[in-house]
C-alpha angles and dihedrals in degrees: 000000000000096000084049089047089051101047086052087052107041095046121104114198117230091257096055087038087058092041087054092040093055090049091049091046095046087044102038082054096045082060109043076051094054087043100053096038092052095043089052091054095051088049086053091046088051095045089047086050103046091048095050083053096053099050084081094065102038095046090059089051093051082054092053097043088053100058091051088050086056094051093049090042087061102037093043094125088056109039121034099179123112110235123240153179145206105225095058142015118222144181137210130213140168138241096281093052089254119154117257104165139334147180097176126145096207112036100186099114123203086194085178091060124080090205135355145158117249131182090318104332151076122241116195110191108202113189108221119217102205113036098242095184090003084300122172102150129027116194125206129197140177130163129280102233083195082226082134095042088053084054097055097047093052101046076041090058099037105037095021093053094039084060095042083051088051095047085048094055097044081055096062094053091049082049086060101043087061108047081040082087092047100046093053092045081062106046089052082058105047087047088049087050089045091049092039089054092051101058101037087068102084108035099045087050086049088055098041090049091056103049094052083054091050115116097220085173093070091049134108112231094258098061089039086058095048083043090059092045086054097046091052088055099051091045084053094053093039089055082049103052087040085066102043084044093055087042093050114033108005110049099084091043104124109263123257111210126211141158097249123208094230090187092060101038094043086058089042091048088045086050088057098051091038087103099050085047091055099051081063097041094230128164113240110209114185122178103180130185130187109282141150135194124195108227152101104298082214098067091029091064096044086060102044094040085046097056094039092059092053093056091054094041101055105034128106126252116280084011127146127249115198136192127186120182125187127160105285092014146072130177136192119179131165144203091237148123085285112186150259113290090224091053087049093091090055098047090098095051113109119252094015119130129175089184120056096176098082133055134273145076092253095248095108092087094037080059094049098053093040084060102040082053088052097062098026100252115151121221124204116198126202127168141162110204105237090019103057152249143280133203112195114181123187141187 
C-alpha cells in the first residue's frame, strides 16, 4: 500500500508538469539574463579600469614620443629616421586624418576616443597643439597581454558560478513551494477516493445482490421499468468503483500473464454495458476479428471496459458506439460530443475532466494509459468536437 500511496502522490499530472516547466524555464531565463548581464558589466568595469591604468603610462609615452617628434621636426634636414621604441609602436597623422606615418600594428583609428581597446591592442590619441612634421594626432599603441581578461573570466567562472548555483538552488525551493499546493491537493484526493471506495463496498454489493434476485417475471411493467433504472445506475457505480478499487488496491498486485482471447472478452465486456447503451438508445456495432493479447485480464478489462464507458457516456442519444478488433489492433470510436483538439493531450491525466456533466472523478482514461505504458501499446486519439471520437490502440 505504501508503494501505491507514493506513486499517487508523487505523481504530477501533464498539465501541472507544463505549469512547473514554464516557471523553471522563465526562471532559469530570468537568471542566465541576469548572469550574463551582470557578467558583461563586470567585463566592461575591468576593461575601464585597465585602460584608465594604463593612460599613465601611455600618456608618458606620448610625451616622450613628442619630444622626439620635435627634435626630428627641427633637425629634419639633418636626420631623416623615424624615431622608435621598443616599448611601444605609434603613428602620426595630420589634420585630415591623413597618414603620415605609421608603425602600428593595428591601423584601424578611432580618431573620437582618447583610449580604447581594439582587436588585441591599446590605442592612446594624443591632440598635438603645435603640428611637429605636420603632426595633429599621434597615436600610441602597445599590446593587450589579455592578463586582465584571464582575471575576469575566472572570478566569471568561480563567483559567478557559486551565485548561479545559489539562485538555482533558491529556484528549486520556490519550485517547491509551488507544486507543495498541488501535492497536497492530491493527496486529499487520493485519501477521499480511498474513503469513497471503501464505503461504497457494502452497500453497492448489497444492491447488486438484490436486483439479480429480483423476480422481473412477477412485475407489473411499471416496477420492471424502475428495476432497470436501477439497475443502469448500479452498473454505472459498480464500473466506477472498479476503477477507484484498481487505483487504489490493485495496481501494484503482481501481474498475472496470459495469452487473452480479445474476441471473446471484448463481446463479454459489450454484454455488460448492453443496459447503459440502451438507456441511451444507442446502436453497438462490433466488427471482431481473432486476436489475442498476452497480459494480466485484469488490466486488459480495465482498459477495454474503460474505453467502452466513455463511448457510452459521452455519446449522444440514438449514437452509434463502434469496435473493431484485428490482430495488433483494436479501435473504439463513437458518434459523440467528442473534444477540443487542443484538450486532447491532457485526456489521460488524471482528474481532468473536460465534462463535468457526467460522473466520475476523471481516473478511468489515466488508468488506461498507465496500463497501456506498461505493456508498450500505443494509443492514437482523434476527435471532432460535435462528430465524435476514436481510440486506436496498437501493439
Amino acid at each position: 500500500m505504501l508503494v501505491s500511496k507514493n506513486r499517487a502522490t508523487n505523481s504530477l499530472l501533464k498539465s501541472e508538469k507544463k505549469s512547473l516547466f514554464r516557471f523553471l524555464t522563465l526562471y532559469l531565463t530570468i537568471g542566465v539574463t541576469l548572469f550574463v548581464l551582470l557578467s558583461l558589466y563586470y567585463y566592461q568595469s575591468k576593461a575601464k579600469l585597465m585602460l584608465a591604468e594604463q593612460r599613465a603610462s601611455l600618456t608618458k609615452y606620448a610625451y616622450i614620443q613628442t619630444k622626439r617628434l620635435k627634435v626630428l621636426h627641427h633637425y629634419f634636414d639633418e636626420r631623416r629616421e623615424y624615431p622608435r621604441d621598443p616599448r611601444f609602436k605609434s603613428a602620426i597623422y595630420d589634420l585630415e586624418y591623413m597618414q603620415i606615418f605609421s608603425l602600428l600594428e593595428n591601423t584601424q583609428i578611432d580618431f573620437n576616443e582618447g583610449i580604447y581597446l581594439k582587436e588585441g591592442y591599446i590605442h592612446f590619441v594624443k591632440t598635438l597643439d603645435e603640428y611637429y612634421l605636420g603632426t595633429k594626432y599621434l597615436i600610441i599603441e602597445v599590446k593587450d597581454d589579455g592578463v586582465w581578461r584571464q582575471e575576469i573570466w575566472r572570478n566569471i567562472f568561480s563567483y559567478g558560478l557559486g551565485i548561479f548555483l545559489l539562485f538555482m538552488l533558491f529556484g528549486l525551493y520556490l519550485a517547491k513551494l509551488f507544486l507543495k499546493p498541488m501535492r497536497e491537493s492530491i493527496v486529499l484526493l487520493d485519501r477521499f477516493i480511498k474513503d469513497t471506495t471503501h464505503e461504497l463496498n457494502t452497500p453497492l454489493s448489497a444492491i447488486l445482490a438484490n436486483i439479480e434476485m429480483m423476480d422481473t417475471e412477477v412485475m407489473v411493467e411499471t416496477n420492471k421499468t424502475k428495476l432497470n433504472r436501477i439497475n443502469i445506475a448500479a452498473t454505472t457505480v459498480s464500473h466506477l468503483y472498479k476503477d477507484l478499487t484498481y487505483l487504489t488496491l490493485e495496481q501494484e498486485k503482481e501481474d498475472n500473464k496470459e495469452t487473452i482471447i480479445l474476441k471473446e472478452l471484448i463481446q463479454n465486456r459489450a454484454e455488460y454495458f448492453k443496459i447503459l447503451a440502451a438507456s441511451k438508445h444507442l446502436v453497438c456495432q462490433l466488427d471482431l476479428k481473432q486476436a489475442s493479447i498476452y497480459a494480466d485480464k485484469r488490466k486488459i478489462t480495465r482498459v477495454i471496459d474503460n474505453l467502452i464507458s466513455n463511448a457510452i457516456k459521452y455519446n449522444k442519444r440514438k449514437g452509434t458506439v463502434g469496435i473493431k478488433l484485428r490482430d495488433g489492433m483494436l479501435i473504439v470510436w463513437d458518434t459523440g460530443i467528442g473534444i477540443e483538439e487542443d484538450k486532447i493531450p491532457f485526456i489521460f491525466d488524471r482528474y481532468i475532466r473536460f465534462n463535468h456533466t457526467e460522473g466520475g472523478f476523471g481516473v478511468g482514461l489515466s488508468i488506461v494509459k498507465n496500463i497501456l505504458d506498461e505493456y508498450n501499446i500505443n494509443i492514437e486519439v482523434s476527435s471532432i468536437k460535435g462528430e465524435g471520437s476514436k481510440m486506436e490502440l496498437r501493439w
